[in-house]
N, C-alpha and C positions, 0 to 999 in steps of 0.2 A: 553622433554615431561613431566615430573616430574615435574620441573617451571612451565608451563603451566597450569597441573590441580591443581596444589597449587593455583595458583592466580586464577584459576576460584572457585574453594573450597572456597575461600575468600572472591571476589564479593558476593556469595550467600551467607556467615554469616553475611558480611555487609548490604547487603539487608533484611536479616530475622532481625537483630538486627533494625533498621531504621523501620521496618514496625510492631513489636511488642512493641517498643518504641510509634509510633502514633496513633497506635490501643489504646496502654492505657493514653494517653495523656499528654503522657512526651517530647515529640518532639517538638512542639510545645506548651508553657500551654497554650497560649493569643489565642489559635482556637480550635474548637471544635474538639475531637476525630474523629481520621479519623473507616471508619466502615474497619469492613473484608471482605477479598475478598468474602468468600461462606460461608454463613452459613447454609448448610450442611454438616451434617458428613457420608457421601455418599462414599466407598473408591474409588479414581480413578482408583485403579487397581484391576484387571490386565488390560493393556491395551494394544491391537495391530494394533493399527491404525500406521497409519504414521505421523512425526511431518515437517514441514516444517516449509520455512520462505518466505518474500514476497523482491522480482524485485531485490535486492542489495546484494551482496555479501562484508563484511567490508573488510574481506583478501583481498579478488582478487580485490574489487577497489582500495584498494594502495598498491598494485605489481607494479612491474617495471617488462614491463609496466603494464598499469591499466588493469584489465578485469572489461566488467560490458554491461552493453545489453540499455542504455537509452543515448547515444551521441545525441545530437540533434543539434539547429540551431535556430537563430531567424528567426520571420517570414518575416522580414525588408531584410534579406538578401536574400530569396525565391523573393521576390517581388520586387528584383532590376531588373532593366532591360537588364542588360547584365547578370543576372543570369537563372538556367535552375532548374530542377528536380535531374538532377544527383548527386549535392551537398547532398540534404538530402537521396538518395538512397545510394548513396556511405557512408554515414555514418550506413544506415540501415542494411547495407549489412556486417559494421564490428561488429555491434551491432549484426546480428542472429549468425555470426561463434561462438560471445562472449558465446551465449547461450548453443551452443557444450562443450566451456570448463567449462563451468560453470554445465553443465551437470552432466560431468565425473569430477569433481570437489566434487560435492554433493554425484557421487555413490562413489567415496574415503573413504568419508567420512561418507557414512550411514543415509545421508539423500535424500528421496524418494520423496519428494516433496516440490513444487516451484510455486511461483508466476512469471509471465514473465511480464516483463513492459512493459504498455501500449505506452511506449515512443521508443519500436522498431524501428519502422518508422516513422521519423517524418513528422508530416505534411501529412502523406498517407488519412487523411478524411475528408480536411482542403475541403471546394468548390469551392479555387482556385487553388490546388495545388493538387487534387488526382490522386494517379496513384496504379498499382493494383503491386501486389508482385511476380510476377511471376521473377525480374530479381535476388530474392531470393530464390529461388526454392531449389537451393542444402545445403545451410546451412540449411534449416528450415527442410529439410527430412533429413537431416542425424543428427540432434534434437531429430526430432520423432524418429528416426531408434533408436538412443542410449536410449532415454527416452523406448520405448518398450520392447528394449532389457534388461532392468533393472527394470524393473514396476515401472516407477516412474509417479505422475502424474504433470500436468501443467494446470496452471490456467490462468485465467486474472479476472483484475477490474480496469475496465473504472474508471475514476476521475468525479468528482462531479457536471461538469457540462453537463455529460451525462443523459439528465430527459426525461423521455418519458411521463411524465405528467405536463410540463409545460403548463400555456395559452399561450404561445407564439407558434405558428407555427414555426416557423423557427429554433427556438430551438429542436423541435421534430423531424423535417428534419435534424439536424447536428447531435441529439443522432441517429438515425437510421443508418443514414452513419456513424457514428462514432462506433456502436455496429459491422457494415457490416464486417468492418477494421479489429474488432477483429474475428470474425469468418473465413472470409479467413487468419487471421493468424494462428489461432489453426488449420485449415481445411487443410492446406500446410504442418503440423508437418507430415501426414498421419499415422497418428498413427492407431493402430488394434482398432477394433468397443467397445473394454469395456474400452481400455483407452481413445479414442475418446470420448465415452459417459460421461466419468468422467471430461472433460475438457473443464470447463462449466466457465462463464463469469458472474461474481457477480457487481450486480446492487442493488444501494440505490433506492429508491422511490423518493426522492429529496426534493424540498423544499414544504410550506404547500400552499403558497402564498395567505394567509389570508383563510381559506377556506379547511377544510384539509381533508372531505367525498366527494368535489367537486373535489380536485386535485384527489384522487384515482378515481374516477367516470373515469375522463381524464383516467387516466392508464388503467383502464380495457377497454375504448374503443379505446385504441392507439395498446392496445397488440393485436390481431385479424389483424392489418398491416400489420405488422411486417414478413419479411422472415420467412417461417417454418424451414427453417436451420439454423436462429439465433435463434427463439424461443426456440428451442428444448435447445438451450443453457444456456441462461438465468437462474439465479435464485436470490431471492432476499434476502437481507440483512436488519437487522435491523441495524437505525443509533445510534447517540449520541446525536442527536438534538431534532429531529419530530418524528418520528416513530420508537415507541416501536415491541416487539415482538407482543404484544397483538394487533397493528394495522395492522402488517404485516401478520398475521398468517391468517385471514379469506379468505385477496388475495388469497396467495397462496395457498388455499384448494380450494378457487373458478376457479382459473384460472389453477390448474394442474404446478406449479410452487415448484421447491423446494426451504425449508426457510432455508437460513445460519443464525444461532444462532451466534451473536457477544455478546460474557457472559461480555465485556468491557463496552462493549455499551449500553447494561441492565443494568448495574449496577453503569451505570451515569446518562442515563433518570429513573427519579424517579417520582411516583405520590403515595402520602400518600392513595389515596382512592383504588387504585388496583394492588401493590406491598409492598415488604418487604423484598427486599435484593433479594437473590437468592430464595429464598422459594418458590415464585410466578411464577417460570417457572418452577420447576422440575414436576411438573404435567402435564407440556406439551410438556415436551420430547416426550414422545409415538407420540403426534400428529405431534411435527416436523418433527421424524424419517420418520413419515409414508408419510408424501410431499416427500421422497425421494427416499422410497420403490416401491410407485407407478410408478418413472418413471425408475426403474433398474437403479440409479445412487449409487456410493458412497456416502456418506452421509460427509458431511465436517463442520466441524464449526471452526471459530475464536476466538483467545486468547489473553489478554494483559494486562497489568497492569500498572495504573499511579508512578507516582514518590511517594517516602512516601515524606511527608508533604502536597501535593496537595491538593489544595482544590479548588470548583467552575467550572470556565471552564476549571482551569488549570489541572483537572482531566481527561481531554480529551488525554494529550499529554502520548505518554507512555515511561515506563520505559527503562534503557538499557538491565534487564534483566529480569525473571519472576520467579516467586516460586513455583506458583502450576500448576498442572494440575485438571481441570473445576471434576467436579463429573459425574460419569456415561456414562464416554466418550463410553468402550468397543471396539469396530475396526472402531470406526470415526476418520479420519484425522483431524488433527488439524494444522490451522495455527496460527501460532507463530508471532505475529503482534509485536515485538519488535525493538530497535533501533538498539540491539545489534545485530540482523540477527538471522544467523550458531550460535553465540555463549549463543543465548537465548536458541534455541534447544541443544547446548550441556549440557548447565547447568541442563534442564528435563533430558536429555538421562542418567546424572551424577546420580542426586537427586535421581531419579525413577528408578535406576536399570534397565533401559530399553535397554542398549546397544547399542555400535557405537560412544561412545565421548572416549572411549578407543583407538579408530582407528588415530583420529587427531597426527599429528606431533607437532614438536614441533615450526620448524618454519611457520607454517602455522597459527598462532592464531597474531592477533596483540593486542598487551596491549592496556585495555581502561581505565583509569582512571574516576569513574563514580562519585566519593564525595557524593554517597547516603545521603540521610538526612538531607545536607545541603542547607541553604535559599538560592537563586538566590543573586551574589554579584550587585548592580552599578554598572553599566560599559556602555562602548559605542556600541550601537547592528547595524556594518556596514548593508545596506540595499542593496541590487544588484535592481537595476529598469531602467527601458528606459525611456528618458525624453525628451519633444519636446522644443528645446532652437532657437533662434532668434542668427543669427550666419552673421555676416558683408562679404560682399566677395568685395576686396582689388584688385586692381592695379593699377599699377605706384604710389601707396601710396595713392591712392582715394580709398573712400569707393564706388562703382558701383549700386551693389543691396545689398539686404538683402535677405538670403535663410532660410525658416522653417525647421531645421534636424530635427534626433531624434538621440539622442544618451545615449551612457551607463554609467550612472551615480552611485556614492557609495555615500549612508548616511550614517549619524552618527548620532546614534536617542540615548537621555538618558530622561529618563522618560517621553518618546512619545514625548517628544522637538526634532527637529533636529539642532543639534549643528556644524555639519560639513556636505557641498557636495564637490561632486569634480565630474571630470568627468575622466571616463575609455576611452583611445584611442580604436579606433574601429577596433579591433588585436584580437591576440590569447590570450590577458589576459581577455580582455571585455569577449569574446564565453567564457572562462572559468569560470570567474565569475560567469555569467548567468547561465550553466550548473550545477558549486554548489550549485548553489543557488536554481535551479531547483530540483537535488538529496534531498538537505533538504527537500521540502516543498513535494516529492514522500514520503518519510520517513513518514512523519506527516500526509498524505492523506491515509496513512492503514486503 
């Protein structure tokens, strides 16, 4: 246990050292100082909220064997013809027990809250392939049962191309269905009515698509559709693209909507005429909080931080671990949008005297060597993708027909050239492939 919190003590000197170094523009000289995280001197503490982390547990996905709640499947293999439904339920089904030990995993450990992946079931809101969750029933209530029994709460956030203000119909048909999916997910935990209430489904605004009073226009006449038992769920998120705080905030005062403040994602959308770092929003705490007083929910906001040297869009991606806690939290939950999960939250629990990173073992932390500071080297960035090839079908040494497949292919991309493909046989390494490849790009969609 002693090794343990030595090497996390250490990530977070190497990290303060890397991000006081680019703050005064020694890290880089050839790029402009990177800014700070908050420029307020606001204390965050005392603070008794709860810290969580989002869908991925780094320990328990490389345990032997793996735990982890997002097993999935291509769609190629739902949509063969000697294939059924039970493939991907039978994976959904290891994916909710995962969610039990990952549970009792978190109260071990002293953390209270969790993001559940939106990749439970796969394919459960697909509109050729839905089926409802009922052959889930006992891992997802004995979830809730432990989640209750421990106040812990649980969340979800749909992926990005859930929009409910797209012009496209059809796309507002698969976000609707695709919102449903998560409601009877959280709705099956049965959790008691205040942790119920707090187990709400975080939604971006989405894209602007040329036109960005017209897409909300969309959004406020899509909400009014919408199941009143998904509604009640809903709340909305500022991104890192389109919508700031300041464009979300009237929504949701209008529409009875609570706003998840992402302090990340502020403090990458920038506009010289109506910000200034953190400054610019601590005036409308009061007004946030209050989207969320009105509807008797916990109040929750998101946290995370780029890599130091960052810069641009690569600002976007985050770090493996984080230094502060946001100003003015008080008993708001906060999630912890980091690479590094549990171990981002133990590092706050560590720094902030907040108690529970005392509790960890010692074999339960895996070593992550993170090279804070330093530039991205050259190299080869293999690509996991499906690819439709023109494929000979042979007998007696004649070539017969020609068949259009699809199959699973690796790049070899060096400075956006691809310099090597190959093809992945279509086995247990392809599904794995894809699956990692998957869990990264879940990591990066926080």
């Amino acid at each position: 246990m002693e090794e343990e919190i030595a090497l996390l003590d250490k990530e977070l000197e190497e990290m303060d050292r890397a991000w006081e170094a680019d703050v005064k523009g020694e890290l880089f000289p050839d790029k402009e100082a990177m800014t700070t995280a908050f420029n307020s001197t606001d204390d965050p503490l005392p603070y008794t909220g709860r810290l969580g982390y989002a869908c991925l547990n780094t320990h328990l996905r490389n345990a032997d064997p793996p735990v982890f709640c997002s097993r999935t499947c291509r769609l190629a293999t739902l949509n063969a013809a000697d294939s059924s439904l039970e493939h991907a339920q039978q994976l959904g089904l290891q994916n909710a027990w995962d969610l039990v030990k990952l549970i009792e995993w978190n109260e071990a450990h002293n953390i209270k809250f969790m993001r559940i992946s939106s990749e439970m079931f796969p394919f459960a809101s697909h509109p050729d392939h839905v089926y409802d969750l009922n052959f889930a029933a006992e891992p997802l209530a004995k979830a809730g049962e432990l989640a209750a029994k421990w106040g812990h709460r649980l969340t979800t956030h749909p992926g990005q191309f859930t929009q409910l203000a797209s012009p496209r119909k059809e796309v507002i048909r698969a976000a609707i269905a695709d919102l449903k999916y998560h409601n009877e997910m959280l709705t099956m935990l049965k959790l008691p009515p205040e942790l119920d209430k707090d187990a709400v489904i975080i939604l971006h605004m989405g894209g602007v698509f040329g036109d960005k009073p017209a897409t909300i226009s969309r959004f406020k006449e899509t909400w009014p559709t919408l199941p009143a038992e998904v509604r009640r769920r809903i709340v909305l998120e500022n991104d890192d693209v389109s919508y700031s705080v300041h464009d979300i905030l009237p929504v949701c005062q209008e529409l009875d909507i609570p706003l998840v403040l992402d302090w990340h994602h502020h403090n990458i959308i920038h506009d010289d005429s109506i910000r200034e770092g953190t400054l610019d929003v601590l005036p409308l705490l009061p007004a946030i909080a209050e989207t969320w007083k009105k509807r008797g929910i916990k109040q929750k906001m998101h946290y995370s931080e780029p890599v130091p040297g960052a810069r641009g869009r690569d600002r976007r991606k985050h770090s493996e671990i984080v230094r502060f806690l946001p100003p003015g939290l008080g008993d708001v939950d906060l999630m912890v949008e980091a690479k590094g999960k549990e171990r981002a939250v133990w590092g706050l629990m560590r720094r902030y005297g907040l108690g529970g990173w005392e509790r960890k073992k010692g074999p339960d932390v895996v070593p992550v060597v993170i090279g804070v500071g330093k530039p991205p080297e050259e190299k080869k960035s293999p690509k996991i993708k499906k690819k439709k090839v023109v494929k000979e079908v042979v007998e007696d040494g004649k070539v017969v027909k020609e068949e259009v497949v699809e199959e699973v292919v690796e790049t070899a991309i060096v400075d956006g050239q691809v310099v090597e493909e190959k093809a992945l046989e279509d086995s247990e390494e392809s599904e794995a492939a894809l699956l990692d490849k998957e869990l990264d790009e879940m990591e990066e969609d926080d």
